[in-house]
N, C-alpha and C positions, 0 to 999 in steps of 0.2 A: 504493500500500500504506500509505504515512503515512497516507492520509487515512480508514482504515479503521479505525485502532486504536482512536482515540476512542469509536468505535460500538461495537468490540469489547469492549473494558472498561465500556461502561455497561451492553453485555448482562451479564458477569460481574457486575458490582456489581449490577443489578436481579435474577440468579437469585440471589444470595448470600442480599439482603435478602430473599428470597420464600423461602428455605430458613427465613430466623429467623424468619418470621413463622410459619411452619409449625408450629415450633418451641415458640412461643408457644402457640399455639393450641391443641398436644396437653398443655402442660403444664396447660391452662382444662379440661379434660377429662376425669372419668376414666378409664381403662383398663377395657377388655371384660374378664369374666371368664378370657381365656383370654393376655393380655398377660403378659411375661414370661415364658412357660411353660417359657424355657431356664436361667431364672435362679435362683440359690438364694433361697430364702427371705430372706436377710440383704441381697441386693442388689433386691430389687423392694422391700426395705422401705424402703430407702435412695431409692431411686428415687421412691416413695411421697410419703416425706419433701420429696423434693428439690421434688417436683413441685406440691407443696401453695401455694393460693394466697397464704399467708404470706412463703414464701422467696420469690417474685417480688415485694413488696411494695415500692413505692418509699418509701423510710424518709427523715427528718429528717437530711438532710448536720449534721456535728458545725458548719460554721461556720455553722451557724444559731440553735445554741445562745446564750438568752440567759444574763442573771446572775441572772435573778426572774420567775416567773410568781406568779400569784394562788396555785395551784394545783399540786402536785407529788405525781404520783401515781406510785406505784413498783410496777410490774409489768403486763404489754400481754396478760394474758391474759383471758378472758372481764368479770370484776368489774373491772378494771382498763379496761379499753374502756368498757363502760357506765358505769362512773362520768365516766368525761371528756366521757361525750358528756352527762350529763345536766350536767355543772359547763359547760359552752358552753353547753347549752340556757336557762340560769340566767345568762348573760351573762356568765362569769367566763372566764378565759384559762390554761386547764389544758395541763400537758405530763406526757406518757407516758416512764417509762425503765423500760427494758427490759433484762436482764443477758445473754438469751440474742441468739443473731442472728438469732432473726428471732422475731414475735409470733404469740403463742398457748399456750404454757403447755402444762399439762394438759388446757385445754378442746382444744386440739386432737385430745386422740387420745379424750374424751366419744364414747360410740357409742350406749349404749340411748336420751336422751331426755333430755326435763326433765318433771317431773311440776307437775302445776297442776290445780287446785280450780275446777269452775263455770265452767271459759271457754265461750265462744263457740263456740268448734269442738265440746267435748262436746256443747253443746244442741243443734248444727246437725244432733249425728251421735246426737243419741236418748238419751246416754249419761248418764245421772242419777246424780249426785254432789253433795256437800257439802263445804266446810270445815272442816264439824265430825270429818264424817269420813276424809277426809285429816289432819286432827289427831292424831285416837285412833289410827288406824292409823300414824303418823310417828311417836307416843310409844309404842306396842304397839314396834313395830321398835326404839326407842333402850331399849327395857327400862323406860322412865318414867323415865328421867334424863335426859332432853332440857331444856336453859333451858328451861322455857316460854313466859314472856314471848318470847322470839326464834320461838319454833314457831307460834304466836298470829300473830304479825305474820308471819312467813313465810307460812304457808298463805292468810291475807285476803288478802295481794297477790301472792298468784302468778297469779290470771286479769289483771289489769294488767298484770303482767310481758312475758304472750303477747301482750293488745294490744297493747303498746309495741313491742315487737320486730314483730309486724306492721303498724307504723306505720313503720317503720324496714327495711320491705323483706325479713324475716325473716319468713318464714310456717311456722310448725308448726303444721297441721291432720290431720295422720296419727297417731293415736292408738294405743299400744297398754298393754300392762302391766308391770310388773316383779314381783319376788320381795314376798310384804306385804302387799301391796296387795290390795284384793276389785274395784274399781272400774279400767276402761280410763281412765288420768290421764295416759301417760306422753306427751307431746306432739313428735313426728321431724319431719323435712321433709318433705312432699308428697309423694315420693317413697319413702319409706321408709328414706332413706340414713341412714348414721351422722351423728347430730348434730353432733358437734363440731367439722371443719372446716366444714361449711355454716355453724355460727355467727360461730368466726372469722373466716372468708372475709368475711359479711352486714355483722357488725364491725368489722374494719380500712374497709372501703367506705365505709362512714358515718364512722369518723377521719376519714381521706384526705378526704372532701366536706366537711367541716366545719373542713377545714386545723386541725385540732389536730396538734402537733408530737411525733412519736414517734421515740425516738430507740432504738435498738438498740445489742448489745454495752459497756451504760450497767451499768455493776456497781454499786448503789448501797453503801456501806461506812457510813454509819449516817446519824444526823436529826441535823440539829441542833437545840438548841434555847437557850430562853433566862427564866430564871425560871417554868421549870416549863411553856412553852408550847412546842411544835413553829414552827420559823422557818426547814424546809428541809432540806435533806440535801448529804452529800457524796457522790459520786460519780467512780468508775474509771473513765474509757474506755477498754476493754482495746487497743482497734485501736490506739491512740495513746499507748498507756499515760502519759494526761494525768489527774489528779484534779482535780475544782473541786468548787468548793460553789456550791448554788444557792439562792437565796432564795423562801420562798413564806409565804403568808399561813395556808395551812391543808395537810396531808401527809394524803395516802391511804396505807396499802399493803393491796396486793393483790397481794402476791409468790409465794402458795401454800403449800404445805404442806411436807415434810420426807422425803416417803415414799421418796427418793432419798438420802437424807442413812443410809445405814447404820451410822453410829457414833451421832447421836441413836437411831434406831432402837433398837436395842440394850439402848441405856443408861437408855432405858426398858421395851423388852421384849426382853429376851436369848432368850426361846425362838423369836423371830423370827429370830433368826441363820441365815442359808443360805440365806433362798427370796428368789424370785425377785423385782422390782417390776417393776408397770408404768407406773409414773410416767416425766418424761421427766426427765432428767439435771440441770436448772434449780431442782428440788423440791428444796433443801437448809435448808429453814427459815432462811437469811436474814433476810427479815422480821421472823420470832420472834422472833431473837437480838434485831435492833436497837431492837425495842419492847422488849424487858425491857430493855436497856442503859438507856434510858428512864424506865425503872420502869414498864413496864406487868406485868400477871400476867397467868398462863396456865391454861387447865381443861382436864381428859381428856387428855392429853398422853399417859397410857399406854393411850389408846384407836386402836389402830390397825386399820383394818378388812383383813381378809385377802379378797380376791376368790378366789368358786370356781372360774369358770371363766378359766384362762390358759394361753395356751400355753405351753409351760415352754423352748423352746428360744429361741425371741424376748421371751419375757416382755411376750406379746401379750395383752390383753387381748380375750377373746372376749363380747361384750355381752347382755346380760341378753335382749334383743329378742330374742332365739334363741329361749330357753326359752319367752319371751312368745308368741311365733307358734307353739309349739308343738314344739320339740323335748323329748328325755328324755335323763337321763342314767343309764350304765350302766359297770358294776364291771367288772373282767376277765373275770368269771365269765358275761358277757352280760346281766345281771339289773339293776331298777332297786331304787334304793338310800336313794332317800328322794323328799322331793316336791321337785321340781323347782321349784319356784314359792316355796318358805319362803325366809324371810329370806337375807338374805346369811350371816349366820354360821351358822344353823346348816345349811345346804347345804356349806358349810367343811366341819365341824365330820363331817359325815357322808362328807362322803371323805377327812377326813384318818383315819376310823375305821377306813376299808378296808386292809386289808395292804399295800395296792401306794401308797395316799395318791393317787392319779390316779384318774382317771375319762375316759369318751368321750361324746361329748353326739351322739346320734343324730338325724338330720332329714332329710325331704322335698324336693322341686325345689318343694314348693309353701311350705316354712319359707322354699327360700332366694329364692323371689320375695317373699314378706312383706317380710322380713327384710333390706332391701338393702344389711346391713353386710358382711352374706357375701359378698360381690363382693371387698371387699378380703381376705378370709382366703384365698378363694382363688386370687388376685393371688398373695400372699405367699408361697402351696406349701404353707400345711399342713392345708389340706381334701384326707383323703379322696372316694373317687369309686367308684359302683357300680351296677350296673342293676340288681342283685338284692343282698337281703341275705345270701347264702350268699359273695357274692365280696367283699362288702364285710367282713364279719365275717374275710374270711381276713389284709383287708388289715390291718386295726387285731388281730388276734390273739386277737379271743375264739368261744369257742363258739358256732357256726352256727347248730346246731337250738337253742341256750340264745337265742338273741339272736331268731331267727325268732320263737318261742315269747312272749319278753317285749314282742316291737311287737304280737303277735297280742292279745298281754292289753291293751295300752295301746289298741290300737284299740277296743276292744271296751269300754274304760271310756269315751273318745272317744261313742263312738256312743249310751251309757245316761249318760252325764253323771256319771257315780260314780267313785272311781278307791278302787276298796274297798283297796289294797294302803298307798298313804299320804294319802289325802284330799288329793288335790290337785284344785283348785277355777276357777284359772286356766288362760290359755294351753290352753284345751281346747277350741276351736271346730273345729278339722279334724284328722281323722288324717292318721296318717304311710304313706302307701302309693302316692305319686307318685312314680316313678321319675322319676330314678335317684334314688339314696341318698348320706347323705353322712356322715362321720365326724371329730370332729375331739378330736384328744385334748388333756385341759387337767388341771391339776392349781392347787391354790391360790398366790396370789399378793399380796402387799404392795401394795395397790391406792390406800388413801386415810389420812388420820390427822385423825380426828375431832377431836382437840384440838388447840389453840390460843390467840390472846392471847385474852383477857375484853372484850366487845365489850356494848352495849346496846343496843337499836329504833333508835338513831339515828345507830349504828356506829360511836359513839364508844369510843375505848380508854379501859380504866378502872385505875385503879390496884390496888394490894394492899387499898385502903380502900374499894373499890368506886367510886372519884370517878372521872368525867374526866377525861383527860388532854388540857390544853386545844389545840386544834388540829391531833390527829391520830385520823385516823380507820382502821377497816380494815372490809375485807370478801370471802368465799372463803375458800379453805382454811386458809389463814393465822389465821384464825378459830378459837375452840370453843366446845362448848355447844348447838349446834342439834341433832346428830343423838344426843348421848349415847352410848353405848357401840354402837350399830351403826347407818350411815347406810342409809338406804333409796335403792335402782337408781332414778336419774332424779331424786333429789333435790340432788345437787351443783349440777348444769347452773341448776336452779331456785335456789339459793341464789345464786349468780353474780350472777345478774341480778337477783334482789331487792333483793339486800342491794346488790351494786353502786350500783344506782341511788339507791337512799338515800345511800349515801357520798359521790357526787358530791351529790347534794342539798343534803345535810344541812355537808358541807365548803363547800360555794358560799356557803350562810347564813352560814358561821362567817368567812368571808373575810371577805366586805362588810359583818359587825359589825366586822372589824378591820382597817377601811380608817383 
C-alpha cells in the first residue's frame, strides 16, 4: 500500500493541474449566448470582467521596478499601449503604470469600432470614401468647433492607424457604421465582436512580446519636473503602499478622461447630476489635475457627451453597431421617435424629450448575428427575447398592434430605401423580420468628456500661452479639442491609436534630443 501512494497523488496532482488548465482555457473564451442564464445580470458582468484577457495578464512584479526609464508613460489603456510600443519601436526603453489592477481603461469596454478614412479593407470591400469626407462629417458632428488642425491630422492617418494594428496582429476588416456618418468607416474585428477587449487583448500581447515593463495598481500622484521640463513622476503603489519617484527623459499621459469622477462632472455641468456613467471606475481625471498642476490648460471641459443608448441598471453601455446593423428605437407608446442613425446628441436629446426619458431599441436574430456585441448583452440578462412581436411587446410593456404597426412601417421604408417619417439614411440594408425578436431597454448615459489638457499634431502639452511644455506629452481622453462639442461613434477607438502612436513617437524624439 506505501508503494501506491506516490502514484496516487501524482494522479491527484495531474487531475488538479488539468482542472486549471481547463480553467484557463474557458477564461480564452467567450461565453455562448446562453452562459450564465442563472445569474443576475451584476454577477455575469463581474464574471465578464473577471474573465477578460487583461485580468489574467502576467504584469511587471514591483521588484523589477527600476529608478529611470527613457520613457514614463502613465496609463495601460488603449493610447497608453500604442504609445510604448511605438517608443520600443524607436529604440527607447518605455514603462507603462497603471493605477487600476489590471490594463485596459475604457478601451476595454469600446464596443461599436474605430472609424478610418481610405483603408484597405474599405477598397477591398467596394466601399468609396475620403478624408475629406470623414472630415466634414467629424466637424458636421462637433458643430464646427473641432481643433482643426488635430481633425486634419486625425482623419490623414487613420488608414495607417488600421495598417499598423494589422501589422501588429490586430485585424479590423469588418466594417460597418455609426450615428453621422453617410459612408461604412466604422472598422470591428472579423468577426463582428465588440472592439475593445479584442484591442486590449491584441495590445497587452505585443507589450508582453516586446518585454516592455507594465506595472499595475501604480497610482501615479503627479510629474515631476524641473525648470519648466517634465523629468518623471511620483508614484503610489497601492499593494505596498510604497511611493517613489521615477526618472525619465520624456512623460506621456494617457490616463483618460473624468467621466467617472462625478464631482468634476458636476462642477462643470450640474444638470448632469443623477445619470448614470459608463465609464469604468479608473476615469477620475487624474491626469488633468496633474498636467494643470504643471501648468498645462485645458479646452471643452464643459463638453461632456451623454450616450443614448445604456442600460440604466448596469450602466451598460449598448453600442452604436446595433442601430448600425439595423435596429430602431421606440417610445412607450411603441412608435419611433427620431432617426436612429443622427448624431449622438441629438438621439439624446430626442429621448430625453419623451415623458418616460427611456426608450427600447428593437432588433432581429439577423441584427444580433451582425452585430456580435449582443452576445455579451445577453450574457448579462438584459436582452429581451420573443418569436413574435405580440409577446415580445408584452415583455418590455408597450402597445402590441402600436409596435407591430411601427416595424411594418420600418420595413417597408427598408424595402423603398426612404424612411419618409425621419430621413434616416443609414443602417438600412435589411429589415427586421427574422425571428425571434429582441428588446432591450436603455435610457441616456455619461458616456465620454470631450474636453481636456490643450495638446498639438505632435501631442505635445501646451501651456496657457499656447507653448510646449517641454517633455510631456498626452494623448486619448485625457485630451480636448478633436471632437468639439459632440464626439462621433467609433471615433475615440481611432483617436487612441492615432494620437497614441505619435506620442510614443514624437516623446522617443524628445528623449534622445535629451540624452
Amino acid at each position: 500500500m506505501m508503494k501506491r501512494k506516490p502514484k496516487i497523488a501524482l494522479i491527484l496532482l495531474l487531475s488538479i493541474l488539468l482542472l486549471l488548465s481547463g480553467c484557463g482555457t474557458a477564461n480564452k473564451n467567450q461565453p455562448g449566448p446562453e452562459a450564465g442564464a442563472n445569474n443576475t445580470a451584476e454577477e455575469n458582468k463581474e464574471k465578464e470582467d473577471a474573465t477578460s484577457s487583461a485580468s489574467v495578464a502576467n504584469y511587471t512584479p514591483l521588484e523589477q521596478l527600476k529608478d529611470s526609464y527613457d520613457i514614463v508613460i502613465v496609463g495601460a489603456g488603449g493610447a497608453g499601449m500604442t504609445a510604448a510600443l511605438e517608443a520600443k519601436a524607436a529604440g527607447m526603453n518605455p514603462v507603462i503604470l497603471e493605477k487600476m489592477q489590471v490594463a485596459g481603461g475604457n478601451t476595454s469596454k469600446s464596443s461599436s469600432g474605430m472609424n478610418a478614412s481610405e483603408t484597405k479593407f474599405q477598397k477591398e470591400q467596394g466601399i468609396s470614401d475620403s478624408n475629406d469626407l470623414f472630415y466634414e462629417e467629424t466637424l458636421k458632428g462637433g458643430h464646427d468647433t473641432n481643433d482643426k488642425e488635430l481633425l486634419r491630422y486625425f482623419v490623414d492617418h487613420s488608414a495607417d492607424a488600421i495598417d499598423w494594428l494589422d501589422t501588429n496582429g490586430i485585424k479590423l476588416n469588418n466594417i460597418t457604421i455609426t450615428g453621422g456618418m453617410s459612408e461604412k468607416r466604422t472598422h470591428r474585428p472579423e468577426d463582428g465582436s465588440a472592439v475593445g477587449k479584442y484591442l486590449v487583448s491584441g495590445l497587452l500581447k505585443k507589450v508582453q512580446e516586446q518585454a516592455i515593463p507594465i506595472f499595475v495598481n501604480a497610482n501615479v500622484q503627479g510629474i515631476t519636473h524641473q525648470d519648466g521640463k517634465a523629468t518623471g513622476v511620483k508614484v503610489l503603489f497601492t499593494e505596498k503602499n510604497e511611493e517613489k519617484s521615477i526618472a525619465a527623459k520624456s512623460v506621456v499621459i494617457t490616463a483618460g478622461g473624468f467621466g467617472a469622477n462625478m464631482e468634476m462632472i458636476t462642477k462643470v455641468r450640474p444638470d448632469l447630476e443623477g445619470y448614470v456613467t459608463t465609464n469604468q471606475e479608473g476615469s477620475t481625471g487624474d491626469g488633468i489635475k496633474m498636467i494643470e498642476q504643471m501648468g498645462g490648460t485645458t479646452v471643452d471641459m464643459d463638453q461632456i457627451q451623454v450616450h443614448p443608448t445604456v442600460q440604466q441598471e448596469n450602466s451598460y453601455l449598448v453600442g452604436e453597431a446595433v442601430r448600425g446593423e439595423g435596429a430602431i428605437l421606440v417610445s412607450n407608446e411603441g412608435k419611433r421617435f427620431v432617426n436612429e442613425m443622427a448624431a449622438r446628441d441629438a438621439v439624446t436629446a430626442a429621448i430625453n424629450k419623451l415623458p418616460e426619458k427611456s426608450a427600447t431599441l428593437i432588433f432581429d436574430s439577423g441584427v444580433r448575428a451582425r452585430a456580435k456585441a449582443v452576445e455579451h448583452y445577453v450574457k448579462m440578462g438584459f436582452v429581451k427575447q420573443a418569436d413574435n412581436i405580440k409577446d415580445l411587446a408584452e415583455q418590455v410593456n408597450v402597445p402590441a398592434d402600436q409596435l407591430q404597426k411601427t416595424l411594418d412601417g420600418w420595413n417597408a421604408a427598408v424595402k423603398n430605401k426612404k424612411d419618409p417619417e425621419f430621413g434616416r439614411k443609414t443602417g438600412m440594408e435589411h429589415d427586421l423580420s427574422a425571428a425571434p425578436f429582441y428588446a432591450i431597454k436603455i435610457g441616456p448615459g455619461i458616456h465620454y468628456t470631450m474636453g481636456g489638457v490643450k495638446i498639438n499634431t505632435n501631442t505635445e502639452v501646451l501651456d496657457q500661452n499656447g507653448k510646449p511644455i517641454q517633455g510631456l506629452f498626452a494623448a486619448g481622453e485625457v485630451t480636448g479639442g478633436l471632437h468639439g462639442e459632440n464626439r462621433i461613434g467609433g471615433n475615440s477607438v481611432a483617436e487612441i491609436i492615432i494620437f497614441g502612436r505619435q506620442a510614443g513617437i514624437k516623446s522617443a524624439e524628445y528623449a534622445k534630443s535629451a540624452k
